[in-house]
N, C-alpha and C positions, 0 to 999 in steps of 0.2 A: 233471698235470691232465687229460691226455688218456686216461689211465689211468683215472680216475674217471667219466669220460662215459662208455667202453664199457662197465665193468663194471656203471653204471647199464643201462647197455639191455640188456645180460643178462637184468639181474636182472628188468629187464620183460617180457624175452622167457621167461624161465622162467614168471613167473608167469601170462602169459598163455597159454603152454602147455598148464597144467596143468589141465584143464577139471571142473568139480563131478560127483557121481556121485548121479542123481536117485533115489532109491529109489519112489518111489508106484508103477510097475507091480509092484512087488515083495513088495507087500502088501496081504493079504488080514482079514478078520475070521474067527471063529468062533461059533458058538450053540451053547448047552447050555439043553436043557429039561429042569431038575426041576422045583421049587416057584418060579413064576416065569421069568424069563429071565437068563440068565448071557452075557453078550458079550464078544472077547477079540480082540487084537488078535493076528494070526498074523505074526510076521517072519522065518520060518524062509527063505527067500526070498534075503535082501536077502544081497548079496554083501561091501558093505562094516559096518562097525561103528562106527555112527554115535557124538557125543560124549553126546547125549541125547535124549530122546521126551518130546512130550508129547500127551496122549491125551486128548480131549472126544470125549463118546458123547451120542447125543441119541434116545431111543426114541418112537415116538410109537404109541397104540393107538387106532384106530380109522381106515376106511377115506376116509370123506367126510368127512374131517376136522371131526369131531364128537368125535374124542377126546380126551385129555388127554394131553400130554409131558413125560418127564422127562430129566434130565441128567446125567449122570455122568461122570468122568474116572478117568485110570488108563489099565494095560495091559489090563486085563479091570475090568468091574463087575456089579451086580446089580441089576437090577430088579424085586422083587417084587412088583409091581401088575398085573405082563404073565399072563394067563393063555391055553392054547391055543385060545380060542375066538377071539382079536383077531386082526384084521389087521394087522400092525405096520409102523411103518415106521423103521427102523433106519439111523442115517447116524455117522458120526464124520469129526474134523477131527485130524489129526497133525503134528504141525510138530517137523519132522528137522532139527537141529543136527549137520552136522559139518566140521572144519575153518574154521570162521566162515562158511558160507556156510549159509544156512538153505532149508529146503523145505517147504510147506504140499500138504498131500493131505487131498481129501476124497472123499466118497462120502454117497449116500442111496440105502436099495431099500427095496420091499414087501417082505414076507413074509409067508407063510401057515405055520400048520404043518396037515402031511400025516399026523397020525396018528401019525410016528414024530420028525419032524425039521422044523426049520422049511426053506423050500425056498423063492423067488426065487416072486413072482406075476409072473407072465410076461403085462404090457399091452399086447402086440402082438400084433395078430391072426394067430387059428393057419390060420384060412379065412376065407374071402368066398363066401358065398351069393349069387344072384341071387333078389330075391323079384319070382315070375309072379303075374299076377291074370289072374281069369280074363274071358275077353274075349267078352262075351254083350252082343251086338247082339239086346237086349231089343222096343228099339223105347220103352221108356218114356220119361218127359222131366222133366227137371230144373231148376232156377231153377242161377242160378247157386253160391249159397251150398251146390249138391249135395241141395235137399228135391226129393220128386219132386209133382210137379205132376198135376192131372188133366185139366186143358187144356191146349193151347198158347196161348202168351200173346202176345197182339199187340204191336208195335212195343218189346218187351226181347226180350233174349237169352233162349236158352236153350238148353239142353244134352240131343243126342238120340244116341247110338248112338256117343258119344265124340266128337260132332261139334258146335260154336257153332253158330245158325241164330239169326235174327232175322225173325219173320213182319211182314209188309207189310199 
């Protein structure tokens, strides 16, 4: 009987051992621009050989979301509606089967195409300008809503050379 409890905890300690092997950094998409848009899933990557894939692709055209989505599944699909004038935005959902343990990856990006290849719209700003005005101590006078007045106006506010005053 004693024989049977250790070999139980073994067998626990084997299996907590042996830790799952995640693939999503390991994979990538692809685009093909002919007639339409062609999307594919790249696993050239992935180290181990999973039991099976299963592939949802979700396209979407247009930038302010004003456009129309479609859906498709698979290792690659096709969506002929995409033409290169859209901004697209391209996302899939993958769910990696192996050894009974399961794995869910996903992703969403813009894309433009550049004339040759669709390429990543890059949302982050490339610079930060500083915007100067230019700083002219006019002497003219303003209400507050920023009209220019041709009096000064007694007992309200009003705005002179970038400066609040209030005449008496």
């Amino acid at each position: 009987m004693v024989v049977l409890v250790l070999l139980g905890l073994n067998t626990i300690q084997a299996q907590q051992s042996q830790q799952p092997y995640f693939c999503c950094d390991s994979i990538t998409y692809w685009t093909d621009q002919s007639q339409g848009l062609t999307v594919g899933l790249d696993t050239t990557n992935m180290i181990h050989n999973p039991d099976s894939m299963t592939v949802y692709w979700g396209v979407c055209t247009g930038y302010a979301g004003g456009g129309i989505c479609y859906a498709g599944n698979g290792i690659s699909d096709y969506f002929p509606q995409v033409t290169t004038s859209d901004t697209i935005k391209v996302g899939y959902d993958v769910y990696i089967y192996e050894n009974g343990v399961a794995e869910s990856c996903s992703i969403e990006e813009w894309l433009i195409f550049d004339g040759t290849n669709w390429v990543l719209l890059n949302m982050n700003p490339t610079s930060i300008n500083e915007i100067t005005f230019n700083k002219v101590n006019d002497g003219k006078i303003y209400d507050l809503m920023g009209r220019e007045l041709k009096e000064t106006p007694i007992g309200v506010p009003y705005i002179k050379n970038r400066k609040i005053y209030i005449r008496k």
